[in-house]
C-alpha positions in Angstrom: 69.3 129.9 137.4 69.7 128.9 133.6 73.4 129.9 133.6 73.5 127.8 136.6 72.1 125.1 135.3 74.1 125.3 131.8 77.7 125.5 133.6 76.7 122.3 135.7 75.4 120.1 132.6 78.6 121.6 130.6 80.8 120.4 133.8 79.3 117.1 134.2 79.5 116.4 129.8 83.1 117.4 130.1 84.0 115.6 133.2 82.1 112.4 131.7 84.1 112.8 128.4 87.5 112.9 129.8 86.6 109.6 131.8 84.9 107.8 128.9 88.9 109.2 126.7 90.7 108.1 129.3 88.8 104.6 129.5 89.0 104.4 125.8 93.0 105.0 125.9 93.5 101.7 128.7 91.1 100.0 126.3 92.6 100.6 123.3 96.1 100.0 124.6 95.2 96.4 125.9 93.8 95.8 122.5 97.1 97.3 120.3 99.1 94.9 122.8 97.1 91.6 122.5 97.2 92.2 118.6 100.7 92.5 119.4 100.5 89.7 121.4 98.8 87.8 118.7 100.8 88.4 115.7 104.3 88.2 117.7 103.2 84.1 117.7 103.3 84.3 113.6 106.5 86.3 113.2 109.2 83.4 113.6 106.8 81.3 111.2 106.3 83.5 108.8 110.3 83.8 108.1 110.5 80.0 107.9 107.9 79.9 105.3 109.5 82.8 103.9 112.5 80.0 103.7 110.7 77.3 102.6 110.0 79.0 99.6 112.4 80.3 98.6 114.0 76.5 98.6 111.2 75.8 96.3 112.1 78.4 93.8 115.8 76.9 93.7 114.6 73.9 91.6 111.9 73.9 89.5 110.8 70.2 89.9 110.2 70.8 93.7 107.1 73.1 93.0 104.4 71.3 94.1 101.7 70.1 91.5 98.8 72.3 90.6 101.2 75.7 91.5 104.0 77.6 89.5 106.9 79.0 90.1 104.8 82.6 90.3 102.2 81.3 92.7 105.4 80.6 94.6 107.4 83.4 94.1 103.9 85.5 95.3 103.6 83.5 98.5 107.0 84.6 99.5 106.3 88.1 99.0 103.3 88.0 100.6 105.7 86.0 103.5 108.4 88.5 103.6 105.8 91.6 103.3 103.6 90.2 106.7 106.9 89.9 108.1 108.7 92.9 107.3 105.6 95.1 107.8 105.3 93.5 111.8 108.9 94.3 112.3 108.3 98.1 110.6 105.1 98.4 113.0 107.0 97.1 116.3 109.9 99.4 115.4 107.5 102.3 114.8 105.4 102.2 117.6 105.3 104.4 120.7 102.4 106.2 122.6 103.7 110.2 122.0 103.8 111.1 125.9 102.9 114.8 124.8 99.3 113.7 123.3 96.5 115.1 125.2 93.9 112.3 125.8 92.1 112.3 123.1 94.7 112.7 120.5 96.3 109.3 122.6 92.7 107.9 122.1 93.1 108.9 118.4 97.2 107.5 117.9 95.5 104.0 119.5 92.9 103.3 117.1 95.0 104.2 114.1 97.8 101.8 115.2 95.2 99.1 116.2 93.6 99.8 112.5 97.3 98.8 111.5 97.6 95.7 113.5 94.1 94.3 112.3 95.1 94.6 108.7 98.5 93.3 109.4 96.9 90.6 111.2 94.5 89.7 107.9 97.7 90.3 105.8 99.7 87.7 108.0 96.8 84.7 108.2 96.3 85.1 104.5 100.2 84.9 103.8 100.4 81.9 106.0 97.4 79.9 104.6 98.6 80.9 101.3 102.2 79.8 102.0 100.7 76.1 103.9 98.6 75.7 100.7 102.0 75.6 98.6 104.4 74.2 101.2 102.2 71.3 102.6 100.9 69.8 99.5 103.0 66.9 98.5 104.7 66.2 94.8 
């Protein structure tokens, strides 16, 4: 009656935990493509301020007051980097087909790790690249 008992509670943790992986997996996946989602509206912008810029760097009086021409040459990096790293990440991305559930549930969270620091990368590049580009001589 003990074995009994034991293979039914084993059955039913096992059955439970394939449900709560494959949950997790649909979960995780709508989450990856709303970050997605998300950071697809900063992409364009980001190259633009990437732009604008680099046009500041062209001529040294255009630097806005209280910057320099490194605070400026910083907030394009930080510009191009956001950028270039979405791009790398989009380009990079695919759900391995041959995972088994939990390794899938594994592959999600690690990507939406990525997108969540790409996404604090990309609002601090923008804020600090409006700081420099909206402030007037």
């Amino acid at each position: 009656m003990k074995i009994l008992i034991s293979l039914v509670l084993i059955s039913i943790i096992i059955f439970s935990c394939k449900n709560v992986t494959g949950e997790q997996q649909d979960k995780l996946l709508t989450d990856v493509f709303n970050l997605h989602d998300e950071l697809m509206k900063s992409y364009v912008p980001l190259n633009s301020m990437h732009s604008q810029l680099k046009t500041l760097l062209t001529k040294s009086d255009s630097i806005p007051n209280g910057f320099t021409k490194e605070d400026v040459i910083e907030a394009a990096n930080h510009t191009e980097k956001a950028y270039n790293d979405m791009g790398d990440w989009m380009k990079d991305f695919k759900v391995p087909e041959n995972l088994n559930k939990a390794d899938k549930v594994k592959y999600l969270t690690d990507q939406k790790t990525k997108l969540e620091k790409l996404k604090e990368d990309t609002q601090r590049a923008i804020s600090e690249a409006n700081a420099i580009i909206h402030i007037k001589k």
